[in-house]
N, C-alpha and C positions, 0 to 999 in steps of 0.2 A: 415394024414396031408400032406405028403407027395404026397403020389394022387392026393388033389386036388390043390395043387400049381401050378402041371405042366400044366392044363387046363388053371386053371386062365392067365398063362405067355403065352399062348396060345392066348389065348381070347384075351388076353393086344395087342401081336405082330397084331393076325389078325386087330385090332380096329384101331391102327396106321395105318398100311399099310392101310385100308381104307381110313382113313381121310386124308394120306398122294394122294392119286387118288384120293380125292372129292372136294378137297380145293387148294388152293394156297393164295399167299400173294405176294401183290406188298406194294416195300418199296418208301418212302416218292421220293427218287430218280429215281422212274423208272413211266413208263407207257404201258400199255398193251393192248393187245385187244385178243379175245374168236374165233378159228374154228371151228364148226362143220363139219366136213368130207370135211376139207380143205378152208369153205367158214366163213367168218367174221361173228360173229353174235353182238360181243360187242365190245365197245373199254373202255379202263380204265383208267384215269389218274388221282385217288382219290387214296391214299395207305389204307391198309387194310386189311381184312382174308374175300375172295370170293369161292367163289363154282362152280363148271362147271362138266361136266359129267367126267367118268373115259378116257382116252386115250385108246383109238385111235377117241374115239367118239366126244372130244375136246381137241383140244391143246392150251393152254397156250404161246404166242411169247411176250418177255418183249425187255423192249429198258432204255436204261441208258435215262432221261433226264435233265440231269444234263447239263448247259452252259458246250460248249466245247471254245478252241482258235484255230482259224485254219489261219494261215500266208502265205498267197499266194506267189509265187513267184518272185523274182522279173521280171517287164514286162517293155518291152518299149514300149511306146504309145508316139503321135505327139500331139501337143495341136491342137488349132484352126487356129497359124499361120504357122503351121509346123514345127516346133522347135522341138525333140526327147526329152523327158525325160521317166526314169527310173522310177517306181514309187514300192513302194513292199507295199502291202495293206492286213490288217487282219480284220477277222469275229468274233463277238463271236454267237453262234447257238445254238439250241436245236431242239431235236424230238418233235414238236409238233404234228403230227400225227401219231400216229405209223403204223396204217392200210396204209396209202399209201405214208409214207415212204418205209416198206417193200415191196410193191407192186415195187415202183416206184426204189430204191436205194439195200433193203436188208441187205448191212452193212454198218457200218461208213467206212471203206476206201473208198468203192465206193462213199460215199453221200460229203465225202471231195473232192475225184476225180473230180464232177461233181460242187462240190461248186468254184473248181478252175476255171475250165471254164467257169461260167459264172460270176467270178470275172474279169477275164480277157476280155470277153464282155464288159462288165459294165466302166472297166477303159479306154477303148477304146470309146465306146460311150457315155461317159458325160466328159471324159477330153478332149477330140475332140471339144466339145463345147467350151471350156474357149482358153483364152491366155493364154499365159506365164509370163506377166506381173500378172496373178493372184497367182500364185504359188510362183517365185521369185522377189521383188519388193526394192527399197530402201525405198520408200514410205508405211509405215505399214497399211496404210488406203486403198490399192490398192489389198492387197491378200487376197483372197476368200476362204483360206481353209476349213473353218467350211462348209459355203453354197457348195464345192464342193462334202467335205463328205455327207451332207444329202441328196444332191441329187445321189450320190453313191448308198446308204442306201437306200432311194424309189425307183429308179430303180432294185435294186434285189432282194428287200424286196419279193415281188408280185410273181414275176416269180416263183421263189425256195419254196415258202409255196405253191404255187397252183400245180407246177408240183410233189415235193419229199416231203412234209410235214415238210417243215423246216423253224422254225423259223430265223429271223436274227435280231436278238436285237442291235447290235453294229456294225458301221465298222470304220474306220481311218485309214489314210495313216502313216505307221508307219515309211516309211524312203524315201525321192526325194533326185535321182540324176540327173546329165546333165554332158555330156561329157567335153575332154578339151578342143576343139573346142566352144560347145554351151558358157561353160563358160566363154570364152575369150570376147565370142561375147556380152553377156547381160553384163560382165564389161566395155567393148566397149562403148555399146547402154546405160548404165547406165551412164558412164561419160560424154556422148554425154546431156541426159538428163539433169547432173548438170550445165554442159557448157549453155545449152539453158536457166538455172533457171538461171544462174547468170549472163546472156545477157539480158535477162527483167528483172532482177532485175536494173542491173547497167542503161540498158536505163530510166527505169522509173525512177530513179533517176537521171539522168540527164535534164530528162523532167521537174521534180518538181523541178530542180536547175534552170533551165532556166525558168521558171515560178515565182519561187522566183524572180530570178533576174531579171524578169522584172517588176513586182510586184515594184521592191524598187528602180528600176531607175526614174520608173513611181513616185512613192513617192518624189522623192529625186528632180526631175524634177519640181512638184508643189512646195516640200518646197524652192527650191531652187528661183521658179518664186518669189513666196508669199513673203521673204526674199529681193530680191531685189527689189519687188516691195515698202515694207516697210522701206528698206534705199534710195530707192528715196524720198521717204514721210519723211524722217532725214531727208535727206540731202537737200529737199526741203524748208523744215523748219527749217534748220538750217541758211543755206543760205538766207530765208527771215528775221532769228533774224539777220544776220552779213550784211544786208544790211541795216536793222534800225540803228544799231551801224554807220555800214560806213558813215550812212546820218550824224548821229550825230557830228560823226569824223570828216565829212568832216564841220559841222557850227560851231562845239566847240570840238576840240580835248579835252581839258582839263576836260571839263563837261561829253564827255563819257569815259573817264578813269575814274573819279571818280565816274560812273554808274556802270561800269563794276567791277570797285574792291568793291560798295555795294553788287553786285548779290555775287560774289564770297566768301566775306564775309559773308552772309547770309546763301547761303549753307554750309558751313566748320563748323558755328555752330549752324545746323536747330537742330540736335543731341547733348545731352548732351556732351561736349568731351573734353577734356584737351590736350592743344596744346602750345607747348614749343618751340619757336622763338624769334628771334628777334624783339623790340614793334615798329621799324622803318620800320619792311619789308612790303611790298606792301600784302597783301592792310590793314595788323594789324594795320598802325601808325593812319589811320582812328579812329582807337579808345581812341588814345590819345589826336587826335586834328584836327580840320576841319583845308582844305584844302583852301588860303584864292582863292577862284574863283570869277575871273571878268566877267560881257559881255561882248560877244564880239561884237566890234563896228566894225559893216561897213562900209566898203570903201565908199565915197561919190560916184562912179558912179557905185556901184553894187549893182545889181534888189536885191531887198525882195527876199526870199523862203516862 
């Protein structure tokens, strides 16, 4: 029994070790690709248990492709009106081809190395396009962060997958600064801006004050004609009733007083009203008893009217 265990554990060892040289396995986080005698024959990015010949005949190169975080440094760059700001901007990445990644890069420190510089390209030639009024604004409707980021993100998208095989899923400016010079300056240029909103504010409001008011001179100007013209037409009319009186007055004073104390009488009680006087006062005693009224006889040598 003895005898043949030790063949068998034999047998077992050599079977492993083969299948250990016939086989490999890429896991769910990796990707790979196949050489024969140095030259690529496959690439892998499915996880799995694969086959390729024994080594030296094929080699196996695997690559983590798992998102990494890579945070660039911080850079100075000038915007579009030359203003310096600081900006520190991060990636998140993956090996998406492993073939020429390792052609192009080889290892992740190199492929971060190079992912720097042309981070640093990239915040140079698309923050160069914008103002500085995009980035720091008091006005929120005025900064472009997001459209700065994606056009960040298209500009290096292209380059980095075509030359090193690398993806670039995400980028964001993770932190802007500005000197204490620039900053003085856009507090400066910012108050300067509020000053100019509250100078068209207050004019325009003086404009629509002096619109008003001319508006209601203009108004005040008609009611005030319309008004006068209307107590001329009183006073016209009044003056024609005090002239029929005065005629009166002047042929029978006595007959237009007791004209006048009817009108008067008449109006005080056109309305229900109870009125507590004396029953002798002008013109109430009318209600106790007529007044005894003569004609008046004209003088012998004065005209008719």
């Amino acid at each position: 029994m003895k005898n043949i265990a030790i063949p068998i554990l034999v047998a077992v060892i050599f079977l492993v070790m083969a299948v250990y040289l016939v086989t490999f396995q890429v896991r769910e986080t990796e990707s790979a690709f196949v050489t024969r005698f140095g030259k690529p024959v496959r690439e892998i990015t499915d996880p799995g248990l694969y086959a390729k010949w024994p080594t030296p005949i094929e080699q196996v190169h695997k690559f983590d492709s798992r998102m990494r975080v890579l945070e660039a440094e911080l850079g100075e760059t000038t915007t579009s009106g030359t203003i310096p700001i600081i900006v520190n901007t991060y990636v998140v990445w993956r090996v998406a081809e492993p073939l020429k990644f390792l052609n192009a890069v080889k290892t992740i420190d190199n492929a971060e190395s190079k992912l720097r510089n042309q981070i640093n390209d990239t915040q140079n030639r698309v923050i160069g396009q914008h103002a500085f009024g995009e980035f720091v604004n008091s006005d929120p409707e005025k900064i472009r962060f997001d459209q700065i980021q994606e056009a960040m993100l298209a500009d290096l998208q292209g380059p980095v997958l075509k030359d090193y095989g690398i993806e670039i899923k995400t980028l964001g400016i993770k932190q802007l600064k500005v000197s204490a010079d620039v900053t003085k300056q856009v507090f400066e240029r910012m108050k300067a801006e509020r000053q100019r909103s509250t100078d068209r504010t207050i004019s325009e409001g003086e404009a629509e004050a002096g619109r008003i008011r001319a508006e209601a001179n203009k108004k005040r100007e008609v009611l005030l004609a319309a008004a006068e013209a209307r107590a001329k037409r009183i006073r016209g009319d009044g003056d024609a009733e005090a002239a029929k009186y005065y005629e009166m007055l002047e042929e029978d004073p006595q007959l237009a007083i007791f004209l006048r104390n009817l009108e008067a009488l008449a109006v005080t009680l056109k309305e229900r009203a109870t009125v507590v006087i004396p029953a002798d006062a002008d013109p109430f005693q009318l209600l106790a008893r007529m007044p005894a009224l003569e004609p008046k006889t004209r003088e012998p040598n004065q005209p008719a009217k």
